[in-house]
C-alpha positions, 0 to 999 in steps of 0.5 A: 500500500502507498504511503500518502501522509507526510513522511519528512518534515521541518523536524527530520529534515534538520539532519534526515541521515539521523532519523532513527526510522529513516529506512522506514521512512524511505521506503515509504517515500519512495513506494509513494513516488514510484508512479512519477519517479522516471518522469520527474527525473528525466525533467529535473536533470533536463534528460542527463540522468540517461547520459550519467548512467551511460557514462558509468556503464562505459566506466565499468567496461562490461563484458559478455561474461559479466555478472552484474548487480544494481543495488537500490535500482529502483524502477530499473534504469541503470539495469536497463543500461547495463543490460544493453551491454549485453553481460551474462547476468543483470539483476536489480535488487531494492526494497521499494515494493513499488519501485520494483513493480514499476521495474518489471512491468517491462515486456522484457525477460532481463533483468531479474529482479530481487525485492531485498534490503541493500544491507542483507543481500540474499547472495553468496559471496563472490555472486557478481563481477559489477556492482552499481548503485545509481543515486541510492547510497545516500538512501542508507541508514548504515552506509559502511554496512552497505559498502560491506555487503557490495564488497562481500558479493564482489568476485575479487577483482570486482568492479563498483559502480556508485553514481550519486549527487555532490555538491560542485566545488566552484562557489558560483555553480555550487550557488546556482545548484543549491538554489535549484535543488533547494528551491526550484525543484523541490516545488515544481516536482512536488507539484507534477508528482503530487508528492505529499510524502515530502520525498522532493524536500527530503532530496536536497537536504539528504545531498547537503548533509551527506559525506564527502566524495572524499569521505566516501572514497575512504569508506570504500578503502575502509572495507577493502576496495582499491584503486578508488576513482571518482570521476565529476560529471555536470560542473561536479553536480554529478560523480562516478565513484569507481572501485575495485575489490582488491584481488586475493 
């Protein structure tokens, strides 16, 4: 059943990483939005949320024998864009109940899909070659437990493939930005979306009070990763975090 109450409000978007119900709270938000949720990315980004996906699939340089899992992959874009690649395995995995009946709503029989929680993963370790997450990390009550599970189901040698929002490093793109994030978008998304959870006031305030691309990029080494990159796109509006399990 979709959520139609208020989810975030003045009080837990203070500081929304901090809210002890928060992974409640999120599914909720996005079981509510699922509906509109491709449309209004695709206007918000102006149609670049395609091209930051494309960009991290070149990254990852998939192959035919690839494995690959999309955690967090809510209605299936960036499955979509890995499966065009054609590997040997794509599977999404997210624990929006909607989300994932909006992803296999395709006439399609790839990806598979797997409803789970992105901290329990349901795979032995060493299942997958890739692993992705497209604008979900931030979504994490415990992020180091996440970073973990992508790490545990990675073959050694594995590649990771984060795509997530930051903040541009340039005081006047950065101004323009969180303006637009802040202001702009929350409203007119809130409007075509007919978002009563508060998901589109919740998006700015979860970028901004979010870590660092370099406290990140340590987490990622913290829990075994190597060779850690992070790669801007849009003015740093955008980053590419790319990894490696280190080979045993």
């Amino acid at each position: 059943m979709r959520e139609t109450g208020k989810i975030w409000d003045e009080n837990n978007l203070r500081s929304p990483h901090d809210v002890p119900d928060k992974a409640k709270r999120v599914r909720a938000m996005f079981d509510s939005i699922a509906p509109t949720y491709e449309l209004i990315n695709s206007l918000f980004s102006a149609g670049r949320d395609a091209y930051w996906r494309r960009r991290a699939v070149e990254i990852a340089q998939v192959v035919q024998e690839d494995c690959v899992l999309d955690v967090a992959c809510g209605t299936g874009d960036f499955c979509r864009a890995f499966a065009k690649r054609n590997p040997a395995m794509v599977v999404g995995v997210d624990f929006s109940h909607e989300m994932l009946v909006r992803a296999t709503g395709r006439d399609q029989d790839t990806p598979h899909w797997c409803e789970a929680d992105g901290l329990n993963l349901p795979f032995a370790d060493g299942s997958f070659t890739i692993v992705s997450v497209a604008f979900g990390i931030r979504n994490f009550v415990d992020l180091n437990a996440g970073f973990s599970e992508m790490h545990r189901v990675l073959q050694p040698g594995g590649r990771l493939a984060i795509l997530e929002f930051t903040r541009p490093k340039r005081k006047l793109i950065r101004s323009l930005y969180e303006a637009y994030t802040n202001h702009v978008m929350p409203r007119l998304a809130s409007l075509i979306s007919q978002d009563k959870a508060g998901a589109y006031r919740y998006l700015p305030k979860s970028i901004v009070s979010f870590w660092s691309p370099e406290e990140i990029c340590d987490r990622l080494k913290h829990v075994g990763f190597d060779s850690v990159d992070i790669i801007p796109l849009t003015a740093g509006a955008v980053s590419i975090y790319f990894a490696r399990r280190h080979r045993q």
